[in-house]
C-alpha positions as CSV (number, residue, x, y, z in Angstrom):
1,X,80.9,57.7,105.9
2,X,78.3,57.8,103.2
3,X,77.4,60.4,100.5
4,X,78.3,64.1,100.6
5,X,74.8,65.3,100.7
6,X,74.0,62.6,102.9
7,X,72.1,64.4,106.1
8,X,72.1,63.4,109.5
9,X,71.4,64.1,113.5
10,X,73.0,63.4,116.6
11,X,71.3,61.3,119.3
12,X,72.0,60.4,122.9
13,X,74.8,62.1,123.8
14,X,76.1,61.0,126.8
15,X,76.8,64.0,129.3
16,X,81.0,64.4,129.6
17,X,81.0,62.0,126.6
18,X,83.6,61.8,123.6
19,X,81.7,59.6,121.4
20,X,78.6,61.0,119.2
21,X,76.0,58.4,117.6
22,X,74.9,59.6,114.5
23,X,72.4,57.9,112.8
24,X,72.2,58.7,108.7
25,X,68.5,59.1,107.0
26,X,70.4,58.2,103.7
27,X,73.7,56.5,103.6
28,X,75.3,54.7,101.0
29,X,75.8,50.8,100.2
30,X,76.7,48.7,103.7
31,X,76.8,51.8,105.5
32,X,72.7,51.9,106.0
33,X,70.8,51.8,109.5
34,X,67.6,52.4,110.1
35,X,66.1,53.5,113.5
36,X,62.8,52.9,114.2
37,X,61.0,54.8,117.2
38,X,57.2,54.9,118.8
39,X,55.6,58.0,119.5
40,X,57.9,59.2,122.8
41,X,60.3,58.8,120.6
42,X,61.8,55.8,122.2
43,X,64.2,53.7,119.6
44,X,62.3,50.5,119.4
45,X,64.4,48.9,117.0
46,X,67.4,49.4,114.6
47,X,67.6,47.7,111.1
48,X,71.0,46.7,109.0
49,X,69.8,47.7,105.8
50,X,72.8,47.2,105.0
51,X,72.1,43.2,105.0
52,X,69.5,43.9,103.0
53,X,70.8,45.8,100.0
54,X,73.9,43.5,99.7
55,X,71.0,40.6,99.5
56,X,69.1,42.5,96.6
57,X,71.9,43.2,94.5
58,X,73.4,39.5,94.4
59,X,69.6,38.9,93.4
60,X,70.0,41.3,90.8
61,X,73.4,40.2,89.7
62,X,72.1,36.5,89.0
63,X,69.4,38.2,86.7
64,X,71.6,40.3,84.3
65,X,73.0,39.2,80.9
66,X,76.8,38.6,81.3
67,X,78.5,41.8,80.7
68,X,80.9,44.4,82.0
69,X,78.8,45.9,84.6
70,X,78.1,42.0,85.6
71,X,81.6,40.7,85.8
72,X,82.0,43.6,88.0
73,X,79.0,42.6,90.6
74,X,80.7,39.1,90.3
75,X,84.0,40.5,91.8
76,X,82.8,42.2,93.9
77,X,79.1,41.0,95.1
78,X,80.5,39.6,98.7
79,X,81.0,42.5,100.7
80,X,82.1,42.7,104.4
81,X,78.7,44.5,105.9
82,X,80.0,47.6,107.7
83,X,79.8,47.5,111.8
84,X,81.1,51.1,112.4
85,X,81.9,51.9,116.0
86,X,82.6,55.1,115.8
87,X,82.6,58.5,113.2
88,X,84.5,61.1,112.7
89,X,83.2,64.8,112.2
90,X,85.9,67.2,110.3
91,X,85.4,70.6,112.2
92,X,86.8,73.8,110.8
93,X,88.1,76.3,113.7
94,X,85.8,79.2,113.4
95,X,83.1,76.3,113.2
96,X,83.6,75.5,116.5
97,X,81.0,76.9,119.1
98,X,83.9,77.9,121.3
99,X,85.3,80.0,118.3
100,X,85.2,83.9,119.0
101,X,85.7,86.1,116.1
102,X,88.8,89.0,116.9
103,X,89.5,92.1,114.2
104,X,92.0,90.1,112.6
105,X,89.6,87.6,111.5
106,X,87.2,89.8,110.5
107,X,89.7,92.1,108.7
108,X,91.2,88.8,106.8
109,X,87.1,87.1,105.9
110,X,86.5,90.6,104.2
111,X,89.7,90.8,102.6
112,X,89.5,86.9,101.0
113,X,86.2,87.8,99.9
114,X,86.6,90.9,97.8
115,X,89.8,89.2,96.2
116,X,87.4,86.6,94.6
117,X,84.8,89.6,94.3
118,X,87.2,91.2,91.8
119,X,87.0,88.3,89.3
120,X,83.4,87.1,90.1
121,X,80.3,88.2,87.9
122,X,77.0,88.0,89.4
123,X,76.6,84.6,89.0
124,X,79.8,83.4,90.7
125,X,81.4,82.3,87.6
126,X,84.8,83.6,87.3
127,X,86.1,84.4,83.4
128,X,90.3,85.4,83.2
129,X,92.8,85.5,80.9
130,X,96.3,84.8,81.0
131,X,97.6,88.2,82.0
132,X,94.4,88.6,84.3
133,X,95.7,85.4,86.4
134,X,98.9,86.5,86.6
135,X,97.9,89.5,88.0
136,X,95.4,88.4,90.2
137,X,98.2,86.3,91.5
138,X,100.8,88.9,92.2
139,X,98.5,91.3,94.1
140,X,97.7,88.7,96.6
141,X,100.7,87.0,96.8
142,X,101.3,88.8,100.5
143,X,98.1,88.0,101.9
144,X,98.2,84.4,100.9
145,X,100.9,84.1,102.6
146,X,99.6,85.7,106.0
147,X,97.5,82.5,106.0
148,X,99.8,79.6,106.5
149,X,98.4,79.1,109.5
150,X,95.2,79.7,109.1
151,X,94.8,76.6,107.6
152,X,92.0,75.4,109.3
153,X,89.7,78.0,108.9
154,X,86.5,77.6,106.9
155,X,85.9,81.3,106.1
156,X,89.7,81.4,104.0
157,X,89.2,78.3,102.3
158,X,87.7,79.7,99.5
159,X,90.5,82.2,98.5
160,X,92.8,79.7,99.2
161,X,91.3,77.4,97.0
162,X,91.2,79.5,94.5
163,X,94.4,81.0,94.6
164,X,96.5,77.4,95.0
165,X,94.0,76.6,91.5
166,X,95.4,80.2,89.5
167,X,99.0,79.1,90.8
168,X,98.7,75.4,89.4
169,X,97.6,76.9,86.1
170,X,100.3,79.5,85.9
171,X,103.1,77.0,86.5
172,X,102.2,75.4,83.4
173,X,102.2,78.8,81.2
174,X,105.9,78.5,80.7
175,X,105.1,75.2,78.6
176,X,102.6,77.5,76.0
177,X,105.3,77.6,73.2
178,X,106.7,74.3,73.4
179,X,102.9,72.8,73.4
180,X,101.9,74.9,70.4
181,X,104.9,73.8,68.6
182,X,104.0,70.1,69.6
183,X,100.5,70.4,68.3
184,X,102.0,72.0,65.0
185,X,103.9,68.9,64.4
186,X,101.1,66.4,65.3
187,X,100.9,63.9,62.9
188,X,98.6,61.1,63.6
189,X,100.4,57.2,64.8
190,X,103.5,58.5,64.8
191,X,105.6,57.1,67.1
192,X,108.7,59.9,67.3
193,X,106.1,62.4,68.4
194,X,105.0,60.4,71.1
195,X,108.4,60.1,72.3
196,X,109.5,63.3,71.8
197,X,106.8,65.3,73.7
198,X,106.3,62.3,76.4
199,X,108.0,64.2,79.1
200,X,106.3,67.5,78.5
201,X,103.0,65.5,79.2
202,X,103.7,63.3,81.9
203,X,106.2,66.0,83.9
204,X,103.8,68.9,83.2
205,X,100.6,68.8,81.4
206,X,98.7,65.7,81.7
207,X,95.3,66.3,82.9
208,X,94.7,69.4,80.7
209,X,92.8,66.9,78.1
210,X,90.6,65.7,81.0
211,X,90.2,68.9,83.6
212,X,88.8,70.9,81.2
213,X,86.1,71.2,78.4
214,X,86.0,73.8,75.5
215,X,83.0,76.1,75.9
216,X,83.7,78.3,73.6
217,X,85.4,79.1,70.3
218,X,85.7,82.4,69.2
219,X,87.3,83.8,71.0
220,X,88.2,80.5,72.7
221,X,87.3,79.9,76.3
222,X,88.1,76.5,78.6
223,X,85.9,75.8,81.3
224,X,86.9,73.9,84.3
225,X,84.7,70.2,83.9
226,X,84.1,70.5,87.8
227,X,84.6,74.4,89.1
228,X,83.1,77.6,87.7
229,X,86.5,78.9,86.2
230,X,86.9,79.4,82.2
231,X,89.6,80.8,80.9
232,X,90.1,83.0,77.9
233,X,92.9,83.0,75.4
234,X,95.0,81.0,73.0
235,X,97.5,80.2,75.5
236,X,94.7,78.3,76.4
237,X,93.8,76.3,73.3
238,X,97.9,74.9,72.5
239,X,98.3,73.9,76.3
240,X,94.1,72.0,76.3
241,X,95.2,71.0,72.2
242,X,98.3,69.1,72.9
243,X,97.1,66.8,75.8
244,X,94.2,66.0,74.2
245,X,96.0,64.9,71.1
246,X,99.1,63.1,73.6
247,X,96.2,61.0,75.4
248,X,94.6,60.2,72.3
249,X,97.9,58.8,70.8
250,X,99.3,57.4,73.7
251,X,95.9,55.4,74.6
252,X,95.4,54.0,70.9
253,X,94.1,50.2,70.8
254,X,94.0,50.3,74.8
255,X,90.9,50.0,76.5
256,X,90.5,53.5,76.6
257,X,90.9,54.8,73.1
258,X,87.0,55.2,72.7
259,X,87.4,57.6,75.7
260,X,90.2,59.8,74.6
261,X,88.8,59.7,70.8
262,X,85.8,61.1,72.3
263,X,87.8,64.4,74.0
């Protein structure tokens, strides 16, 4: 319930209790309460705000020209006004106040951290290459796999994370050649390539042309559009090209050629 980076207290917990009233500063759209409270800090009254956005933008809606972001309001200016009852909190194991750290734990923290340590400059970006992936992958195959159930602890997810990202990339490297070759033939509205490369996009690489950005060219680096994680090669460049130019053949004279064109 509301934003990410939204922040927020608990209040009045009843003693022996399972349900926890939180009460947001900043929440989003028909989500919004505000508590008002005198100077014991009694609450003297609690607002729907949420009444009250929904109010201002179907004011705003019936001053706006008639476009897209418009016809959008239109369809969807009448909003059911959220009356949660309760929230849920997601709570990671060694977040717990009842958690109690043992050697394994500790051992296992250190050893996830200095496995993203070995491909981590100073300012937590991480820069690999093909071969580097590959065998970043292989020396902690083992220990990745000591972790299956350690799923639900906080302090691993980062390796984790990390690791299940390097093996999503290196199942695609056996699709290099066959993506170089298909940019090498790339001829612009031509319907046999489409057809003829459609499975190697939809099966395997789709979401290369969108996942990434190129951030370098010489030599040529990909960066990840929403991670710290570039990598370097050109491996890199056929498997980024030939999505790219798939999605911007596939999607001509939809709606969303001016996006692809733009890739």
């Amino acid at each position: 319930m509301g934003m990410p980076v939204t922040k927020f207290q608990i209040r009045n917990l009843p003693v022996g209790s399972e349900k926890y009233y939180l009460c947001f500063s900043e929440v989003g759209k028909y989500h919004k309460y505000i508590v008002h409270k005198n100077e014991r800090g009694e609450i003297t009254e609690v607002v729907n705000q949420s009444t009250i956005d929904a109010e201002n933008e179907v004011k705003e809606y019936r001053t706006m020209p008639v476009t897209h972001e418009r016809y959008y309001l239109k369809n969807h200016s009448i909003y059911p006004t959220a009356e949660p009852s309760s929230t849920e909190i997601y709570v990671y194991d060694d977040e717990k106040i009842t958690f109690r750290e043992t050697a394994e734990y500790n051992l296992k923290k250190i050893q996830a951290e200095q496995a993203i340590a070995e491909i981590t400059n100073s300012y937590k970006q991480i820069f690999v290459t093909k071969e580097e992936i590959e065998a970043w992958i292989s020396r902690h195959h083992d220990f990745y796999w000591t972790l299956q159930y350690d799923w639900n602890t906080l302090a691993f997810r980062p390796f984790q994370s990390l690791y299940f990202w390097f093996q999503y990339i290196a199942d695609d490297f056996k699709h290099i050649r066959k993506a170089q070759q298909a940019v090498n033939e790339y001829i612009p509205f031509d319907e046999a390539w489409l057809v003829k490369y459609d499975r190697l996009y939809f099966t395997a690489l789709m979401g290369w042309e969108s996942g990434y950005e190129v951030f370098h060219e010489a030599p040529f680096i990909l960066k990840q559009e929403f991670g710290n994680i570039h990598l370097i090669g050109e491996e890199f460049r056929g498997l980024y090209e030939f999505s790219r130019l798939f999605a911007k053949e596939y999607y001509r004279g939809t709606e969303y050629e001016d996006h692809f064109n733009s890739l």
